[in-house]
C-alpha distance (Angstrom), angle and dihedral (degrees) to the residues before:
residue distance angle dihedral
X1 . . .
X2 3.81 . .
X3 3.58 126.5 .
X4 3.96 98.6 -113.1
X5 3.74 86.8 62.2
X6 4.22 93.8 44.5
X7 4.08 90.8 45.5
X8 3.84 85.5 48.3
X9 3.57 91.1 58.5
X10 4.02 89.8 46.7
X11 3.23 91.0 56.6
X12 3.62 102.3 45.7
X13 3.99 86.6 53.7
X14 4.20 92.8 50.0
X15 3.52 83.3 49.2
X16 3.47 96.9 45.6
X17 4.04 92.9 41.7
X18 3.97 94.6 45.5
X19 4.27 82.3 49.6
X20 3.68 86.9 54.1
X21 4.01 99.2 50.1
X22 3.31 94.1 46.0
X23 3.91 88.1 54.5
X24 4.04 95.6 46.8
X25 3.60 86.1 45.3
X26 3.28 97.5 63.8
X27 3.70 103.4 31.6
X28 4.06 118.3 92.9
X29 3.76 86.9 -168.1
X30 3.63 107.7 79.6
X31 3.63 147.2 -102.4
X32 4.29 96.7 -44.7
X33 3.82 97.7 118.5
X34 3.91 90.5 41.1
X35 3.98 83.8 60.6
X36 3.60 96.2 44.0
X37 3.82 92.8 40.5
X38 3.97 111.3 45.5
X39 3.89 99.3 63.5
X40 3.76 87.5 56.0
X41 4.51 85.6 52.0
X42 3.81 90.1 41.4
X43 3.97 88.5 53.5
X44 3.85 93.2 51.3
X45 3.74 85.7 46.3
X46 4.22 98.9 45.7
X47 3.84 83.1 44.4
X48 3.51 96.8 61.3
X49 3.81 95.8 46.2
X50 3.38 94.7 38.4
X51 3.70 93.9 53.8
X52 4.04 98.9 52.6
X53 3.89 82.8 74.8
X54 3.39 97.9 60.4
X55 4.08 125.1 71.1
X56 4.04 109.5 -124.6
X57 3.88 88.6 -104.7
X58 3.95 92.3 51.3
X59 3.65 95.7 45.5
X60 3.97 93.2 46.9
X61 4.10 92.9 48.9
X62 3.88 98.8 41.3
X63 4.43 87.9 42.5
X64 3.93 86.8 54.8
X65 4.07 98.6 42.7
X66 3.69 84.8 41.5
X67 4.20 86.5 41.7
X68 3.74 89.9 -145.6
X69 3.54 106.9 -57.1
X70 3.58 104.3 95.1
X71 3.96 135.3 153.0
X72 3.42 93.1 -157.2
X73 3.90 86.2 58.1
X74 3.71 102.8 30.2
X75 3.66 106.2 34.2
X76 3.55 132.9 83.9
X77 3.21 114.8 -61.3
X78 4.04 107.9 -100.1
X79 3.80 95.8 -159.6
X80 4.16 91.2 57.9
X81 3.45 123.8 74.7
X82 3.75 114.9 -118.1
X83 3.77 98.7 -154.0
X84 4.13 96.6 42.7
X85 3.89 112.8 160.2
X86 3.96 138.8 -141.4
């Protein structure tokens, strides 16, 4: 995929991430909106690493058979090491 598309996705997560402090921050109930919030920053963030492995063409035809709601897009990343260490 090309890098407008991956930075778009950045930015939509530090957007979505600075939203979400800001709300924690100045809410004396708890940690609700952090649950609620983070999958949607993780799926910005999965989609823009997943999507450097895939060729424009590929990542177009598998998003529309998939309509959107792919693993293989949305998911963690199975080429990155979930426990990686300082």
């Amino acid at each position: 995929m090309d890098k407008p598309f991956v930075m778009q996705q950045l930015r939509e997560a530090r957007d979505k991430l600075a939203d979400l402090i800001r709300e924690i921050d100045s809410d004396d109930n708890g940690f609700g909106v952090f649950q609620a919030q983070l999958p949607f920053i993780y799926r910005n963030l999965n989609l823009a690493w997943n999507s450097t492995r895939k060729s424009d063409e590929e990542f177009f035809r598998a998003f529309q058979e998939s309509q959107g709601s792919s693993r293989e897009f949305y998911g963690f990343p199975h080429d990155l090491d979930p426990f990686i260490h300082d």
